[in-house]
C-alpha positions as CSV (number, residue, x, y, z in Angstrom):
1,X,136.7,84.9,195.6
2,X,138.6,82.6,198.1
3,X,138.4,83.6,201.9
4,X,141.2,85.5,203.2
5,X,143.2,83.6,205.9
6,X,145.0,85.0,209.0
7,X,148.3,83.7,209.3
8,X,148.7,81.9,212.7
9,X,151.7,80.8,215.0
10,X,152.1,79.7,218.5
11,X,155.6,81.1,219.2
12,X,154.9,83.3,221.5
13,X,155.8,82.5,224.9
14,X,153.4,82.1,227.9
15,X,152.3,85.4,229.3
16,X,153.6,86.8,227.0
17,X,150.9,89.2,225.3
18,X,152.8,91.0,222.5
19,X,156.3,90.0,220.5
20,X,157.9,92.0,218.0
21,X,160.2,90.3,215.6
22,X,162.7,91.8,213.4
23,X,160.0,94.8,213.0
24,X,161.4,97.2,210.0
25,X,159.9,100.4,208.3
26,X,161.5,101.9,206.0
27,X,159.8,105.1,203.9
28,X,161.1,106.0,200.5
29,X,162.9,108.9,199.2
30,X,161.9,110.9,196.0
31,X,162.9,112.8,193.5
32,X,162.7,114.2,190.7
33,X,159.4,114.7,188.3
34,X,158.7,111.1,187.9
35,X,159.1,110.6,191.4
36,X,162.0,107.7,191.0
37,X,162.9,106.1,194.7
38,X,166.7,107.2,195.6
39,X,167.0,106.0,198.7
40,X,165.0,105.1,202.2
41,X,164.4,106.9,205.6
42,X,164.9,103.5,208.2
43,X,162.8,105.1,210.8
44,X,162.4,101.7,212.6
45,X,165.7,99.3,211.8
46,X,165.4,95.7,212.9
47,X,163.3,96.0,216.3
48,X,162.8,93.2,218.7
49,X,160.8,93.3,221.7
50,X,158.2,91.7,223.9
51,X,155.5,92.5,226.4
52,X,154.3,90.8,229.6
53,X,150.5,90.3,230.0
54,X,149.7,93.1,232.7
55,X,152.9,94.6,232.4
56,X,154.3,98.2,231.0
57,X,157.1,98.4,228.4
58,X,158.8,101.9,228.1
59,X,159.7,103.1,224.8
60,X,162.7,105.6,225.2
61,X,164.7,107.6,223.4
62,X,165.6,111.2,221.3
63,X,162.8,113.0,219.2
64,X,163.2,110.9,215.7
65,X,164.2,107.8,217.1
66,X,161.4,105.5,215.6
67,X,159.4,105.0,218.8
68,X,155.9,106.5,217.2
69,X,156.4,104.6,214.2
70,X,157.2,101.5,216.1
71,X,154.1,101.5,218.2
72,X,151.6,103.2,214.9
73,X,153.2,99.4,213.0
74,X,152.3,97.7,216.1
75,X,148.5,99.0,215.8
76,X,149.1,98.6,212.0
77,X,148.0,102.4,211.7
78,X,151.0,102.4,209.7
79,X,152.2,98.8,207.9
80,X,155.3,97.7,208.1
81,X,157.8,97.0,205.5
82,X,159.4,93.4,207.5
83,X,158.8,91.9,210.6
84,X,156.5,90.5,212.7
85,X,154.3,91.8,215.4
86,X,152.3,88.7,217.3
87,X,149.4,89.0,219.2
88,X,147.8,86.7,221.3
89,X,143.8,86.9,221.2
90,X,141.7,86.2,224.7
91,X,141.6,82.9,223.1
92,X,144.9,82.0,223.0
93,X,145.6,82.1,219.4
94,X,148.8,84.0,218.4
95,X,147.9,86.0,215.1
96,X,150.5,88.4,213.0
97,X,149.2,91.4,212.8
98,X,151.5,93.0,210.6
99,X,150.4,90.2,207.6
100,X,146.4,90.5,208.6
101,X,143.7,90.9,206.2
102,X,141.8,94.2,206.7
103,X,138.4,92.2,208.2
104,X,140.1,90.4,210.5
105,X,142.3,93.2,211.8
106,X,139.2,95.6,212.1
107,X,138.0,92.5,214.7
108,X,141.1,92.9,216.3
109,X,141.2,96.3,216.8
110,X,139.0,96.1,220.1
111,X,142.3,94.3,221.9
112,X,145.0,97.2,220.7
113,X,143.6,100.6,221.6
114,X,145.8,104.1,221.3
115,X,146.2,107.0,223.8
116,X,147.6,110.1,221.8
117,X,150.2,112.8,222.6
118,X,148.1,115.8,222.2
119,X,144.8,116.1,224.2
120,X,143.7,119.0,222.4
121,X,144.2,117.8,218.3
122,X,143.4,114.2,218.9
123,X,139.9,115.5,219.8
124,X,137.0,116.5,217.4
125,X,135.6,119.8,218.8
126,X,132.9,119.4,216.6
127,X,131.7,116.1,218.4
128,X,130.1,116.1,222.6
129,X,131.8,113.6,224.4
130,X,129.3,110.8,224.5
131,X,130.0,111.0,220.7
132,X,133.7,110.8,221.5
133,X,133.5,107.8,223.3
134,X,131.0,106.0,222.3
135,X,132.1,106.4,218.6
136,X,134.1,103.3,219.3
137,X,130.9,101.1,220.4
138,X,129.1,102.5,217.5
139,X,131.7,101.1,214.9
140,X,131.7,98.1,216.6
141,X,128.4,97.2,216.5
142,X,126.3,98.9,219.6
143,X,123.8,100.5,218.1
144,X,121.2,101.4,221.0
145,X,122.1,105.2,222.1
146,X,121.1,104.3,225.3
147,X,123.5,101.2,225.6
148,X,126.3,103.8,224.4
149,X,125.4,106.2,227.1
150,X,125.7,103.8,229.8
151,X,128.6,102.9,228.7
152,X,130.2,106.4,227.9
153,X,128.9,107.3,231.7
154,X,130.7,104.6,233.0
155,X,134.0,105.1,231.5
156,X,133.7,108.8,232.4
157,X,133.3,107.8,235.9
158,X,136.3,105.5,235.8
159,X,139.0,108.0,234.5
160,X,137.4,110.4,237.0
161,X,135.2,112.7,235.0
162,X,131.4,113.2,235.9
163,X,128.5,112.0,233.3
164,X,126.7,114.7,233.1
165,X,129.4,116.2,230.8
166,X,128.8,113.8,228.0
167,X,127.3,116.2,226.7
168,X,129.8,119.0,226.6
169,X,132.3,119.7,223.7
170,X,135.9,119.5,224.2
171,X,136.6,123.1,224.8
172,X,135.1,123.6,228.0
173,X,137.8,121.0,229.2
174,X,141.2,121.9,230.8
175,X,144.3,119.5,229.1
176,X,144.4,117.2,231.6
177,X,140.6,116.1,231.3
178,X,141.2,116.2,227.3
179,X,143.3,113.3,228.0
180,X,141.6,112.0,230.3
181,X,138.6,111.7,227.5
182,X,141.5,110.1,225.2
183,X,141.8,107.5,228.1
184,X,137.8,106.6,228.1
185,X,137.9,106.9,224.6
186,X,140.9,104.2,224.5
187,X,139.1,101.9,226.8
188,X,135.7,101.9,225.5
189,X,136.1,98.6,224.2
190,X,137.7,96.8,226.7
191,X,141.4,96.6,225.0
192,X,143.9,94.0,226.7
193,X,147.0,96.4,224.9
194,X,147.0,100.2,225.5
195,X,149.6,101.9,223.8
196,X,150.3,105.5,225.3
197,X,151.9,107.7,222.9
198,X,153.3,110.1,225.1
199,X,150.2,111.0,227.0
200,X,151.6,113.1,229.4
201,X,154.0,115.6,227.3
202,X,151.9,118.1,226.9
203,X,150.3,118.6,230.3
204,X,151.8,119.9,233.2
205,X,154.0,118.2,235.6
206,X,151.2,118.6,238.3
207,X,148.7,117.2,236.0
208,X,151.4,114.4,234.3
209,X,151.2,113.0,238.1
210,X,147.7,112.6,238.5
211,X,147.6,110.6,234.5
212,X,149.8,108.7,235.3
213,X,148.3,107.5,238.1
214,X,145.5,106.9,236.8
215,X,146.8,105.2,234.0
216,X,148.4,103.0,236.8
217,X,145.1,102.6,238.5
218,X,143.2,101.7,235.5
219,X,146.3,99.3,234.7
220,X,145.8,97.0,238.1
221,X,142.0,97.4,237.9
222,X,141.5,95.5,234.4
223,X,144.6,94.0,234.3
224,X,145.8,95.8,231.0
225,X,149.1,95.6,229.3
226,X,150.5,99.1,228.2
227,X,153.2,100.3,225.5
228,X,154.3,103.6,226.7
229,X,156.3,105.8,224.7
230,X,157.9,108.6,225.8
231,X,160.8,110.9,226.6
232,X,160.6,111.6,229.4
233,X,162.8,109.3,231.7
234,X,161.5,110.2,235.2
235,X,158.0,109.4,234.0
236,X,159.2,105.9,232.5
237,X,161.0,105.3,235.9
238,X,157.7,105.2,237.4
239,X,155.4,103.5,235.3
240,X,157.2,100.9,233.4
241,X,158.4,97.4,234.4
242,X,160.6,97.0,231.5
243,X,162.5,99.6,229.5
244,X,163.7,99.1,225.8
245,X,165.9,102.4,224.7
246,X,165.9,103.5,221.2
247,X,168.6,105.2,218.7
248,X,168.1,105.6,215.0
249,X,165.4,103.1,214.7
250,X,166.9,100.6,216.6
251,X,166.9,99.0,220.2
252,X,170.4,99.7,222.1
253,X,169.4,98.3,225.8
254,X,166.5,96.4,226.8
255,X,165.8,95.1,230.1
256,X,164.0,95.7,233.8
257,X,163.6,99.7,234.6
258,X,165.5,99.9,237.7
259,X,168.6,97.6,236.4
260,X,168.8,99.9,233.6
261,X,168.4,103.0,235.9
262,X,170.9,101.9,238.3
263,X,173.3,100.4,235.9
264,X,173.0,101.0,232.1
265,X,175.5,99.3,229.7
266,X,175.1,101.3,226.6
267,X,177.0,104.3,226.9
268,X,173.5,106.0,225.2
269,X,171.7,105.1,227.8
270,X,174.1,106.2,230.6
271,X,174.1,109.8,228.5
272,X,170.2,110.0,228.4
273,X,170.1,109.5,232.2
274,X,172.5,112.1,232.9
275,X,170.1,114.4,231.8
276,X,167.2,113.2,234.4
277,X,167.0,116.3,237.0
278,X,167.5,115.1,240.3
279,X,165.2,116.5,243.0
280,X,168.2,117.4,245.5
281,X,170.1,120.7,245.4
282,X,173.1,119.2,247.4
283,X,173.6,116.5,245.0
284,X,175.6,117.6,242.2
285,X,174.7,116.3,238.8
286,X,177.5,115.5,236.3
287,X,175.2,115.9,232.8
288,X,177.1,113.7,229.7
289,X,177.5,116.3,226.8
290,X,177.3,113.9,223.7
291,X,179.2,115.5,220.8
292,X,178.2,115.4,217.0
293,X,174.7,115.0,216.1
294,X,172.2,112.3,215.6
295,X,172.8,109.7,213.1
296,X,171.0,110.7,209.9
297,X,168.6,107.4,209.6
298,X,168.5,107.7,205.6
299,X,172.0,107.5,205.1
300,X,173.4,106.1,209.0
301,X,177.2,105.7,209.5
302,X,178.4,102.1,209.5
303,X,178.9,99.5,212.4
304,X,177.6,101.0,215.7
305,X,174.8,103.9,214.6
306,X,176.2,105.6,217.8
307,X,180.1,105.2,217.5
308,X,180.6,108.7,215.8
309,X,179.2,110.2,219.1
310,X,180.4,107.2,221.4
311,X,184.0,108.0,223.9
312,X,184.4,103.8,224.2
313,X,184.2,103.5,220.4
314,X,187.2,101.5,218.5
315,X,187.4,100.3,215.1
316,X,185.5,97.7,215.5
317,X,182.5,99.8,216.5
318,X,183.6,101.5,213.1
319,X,183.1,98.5,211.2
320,X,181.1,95.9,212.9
321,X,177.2,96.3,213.5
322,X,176.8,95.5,217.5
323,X,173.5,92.8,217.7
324,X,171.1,92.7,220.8
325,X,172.9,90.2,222.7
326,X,171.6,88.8,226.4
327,X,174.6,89.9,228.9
328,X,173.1,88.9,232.1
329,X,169.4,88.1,233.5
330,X,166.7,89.9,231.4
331,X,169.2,92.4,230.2
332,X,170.1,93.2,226.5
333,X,172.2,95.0,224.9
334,X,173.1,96.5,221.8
335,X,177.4,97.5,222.5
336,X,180.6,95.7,221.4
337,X,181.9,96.4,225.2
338,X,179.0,96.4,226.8
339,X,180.5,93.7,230.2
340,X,183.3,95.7,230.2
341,X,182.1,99.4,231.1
342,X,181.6,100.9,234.1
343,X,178.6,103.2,233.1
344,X,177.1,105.9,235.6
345,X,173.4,105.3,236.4
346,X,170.6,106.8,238.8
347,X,170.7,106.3,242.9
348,X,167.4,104.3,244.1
349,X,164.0,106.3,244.3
């Protein structure tokens, strides 16, 4: 049997650790006995992106807007129907992970790690944590328990936990150290992209301070490039670099975090930020009520996903399908009028 072969590029720019091209998934829809495919579900719809070495991308947007199934075909958890997702290896070579032979993906797996949503599923209470954590070094080849236990003492250290529980079980752990666990567990093999899948959603907002902090503190320390998803915009505000906002599977506005916060230019964006509470009781907050619902991504209106709910929209928003078009410095943007609104935004921090 001939070798498999990774498909190689050197596209991606300098710095530049992960690029997303044209990234689609679309899952079928059947019925009927003989389960015959009538249609498609385009959870992720034509997604480009790209992510600094060091830096933090935030992945925004609605519950259902494709932003778990963008970053699960990133890590090729799930594969992708198009697209391309390159990554460049510590030794410079740019390899397309969504095209990659199972052997050499299972190499690459130490570079792309995942942080889960819920601290308390994503955790076998069956297993201590030194089986948690090291499980990772185990699959990849460190045999020697006492190897792994160095290890797994070392990680627990870093994310703030004490070794001596390696031992324990997951119960006797509030939330917030479950995820911290999910964090050792994510970085047991040294990773260079961590993608975050909500990590903080289900803990308390005391608690979602002190992870994400870490996660920040973790980030400058090993110099590690993160993909955070989330939906929770004050929480992106302080973590990411970069923004990319997402509606029906697709990107509306991309760009730097406090550009977008202080002036959006997709009239989706400048709804979602209504919503962010601000922490001032004299300041009054005028909240953007959008009307309709959310776009049905099996069967989504045409032109604009978001014209049906859209006050600017005009019939060309009706007919024509906007494209992710650079407007100024760094900033795209996914609107037939996007220079010409005056879109409400968020004050400085």
């Amino acid at each position: 049997m001939a070798e498999a072969t990774v498909e190689t590029t050197n596209t991606t720019e300098s710095g530049t650790l992960l690029e997303v091209n044209n990234l689609v998934k679309h899952f079928p829809i059947q019925k009927g006995f003989l389960k015959r495919t009538v249609g498609s579900v385009r959870a992720v719809d034509d997604v480009s992106f790209s992510v600094t070495q060091g830096k933090t991308l935030g992945l925004v947007g609605e519950s259902g807007c494709g932003k778990t199934t963008t970053s699960r075909c990133i890590l090729r958890a799930i594969d992708p129907t198009s697209g391309q997702i390159l990554f460049r290896k510590e030794d410079g070579e740019t390899v397309d992970v969504a095209t990659m032979p199972y052997q050499p993906l299972r190499d690459l797996r130490r570079d792309m790690q995942m942080i889960f949503q819920d601290p308390y599923g994503s955790l076998n209470p069956r297993m201590s944590l030194f089986d948690i954590v090291g499980e990772p070094l185990l699959v990849h080849g460190m045999k020697s328990s006492s190897e792994r236990a160095d290890r797994v003492a070392e990680l627990l250290r870093l994310v703030g936990l004490r070794p001596e529980y390696m031992r324990r079980f997951p119960h006797a752990f509030s939330g917030g150290e479950r995820q911290r666990i999910g964090i050792a567990r994510a970085l047991a093999l040294n990773p260079r992209l961590v993608v975050a899948d909500e990590p903080v959603s289900a803990l308390d907002v005391s608690v979602q301070a002190q992870v994400i902090n870490l996660l920040q503190e973790i980030q400058e320390s090993l110099n590690l490039t993160y993909l955070f998803v989330a939906h929770d915009l004050s929480v992106v505000r302080h973590i990411a670099d970069e923004v990319a906002v997402m509606y029906v599977g697709k990107i509306v506005e991309l760009g730097d975090t406090e550009k977008i916060f202080a002036n959006p230019k997709h009239p989706y964006t400048s709804a979602l930020l209504s919503s962010v509470p601000i922490p001032d009781p004299s300041v009054r907050q005028d909240r953007i009520i959008l009307q309709g619902e959310v776009a049905n991504p099996a069967n989504p209106p045409s032109g604009c996903y978001f014209h049906p709910r859209c006050e600017y929209a005009t019939d060309q928003c009706k007919t024509e399908e906007p494209q992710l078009e650079l407007i100024d410095e760094g900033r795209w943007v996914s609107c037939h009028h996007a220079k010409d609104l005056d879109l409400t935004g968020l004050s400085a921090k």
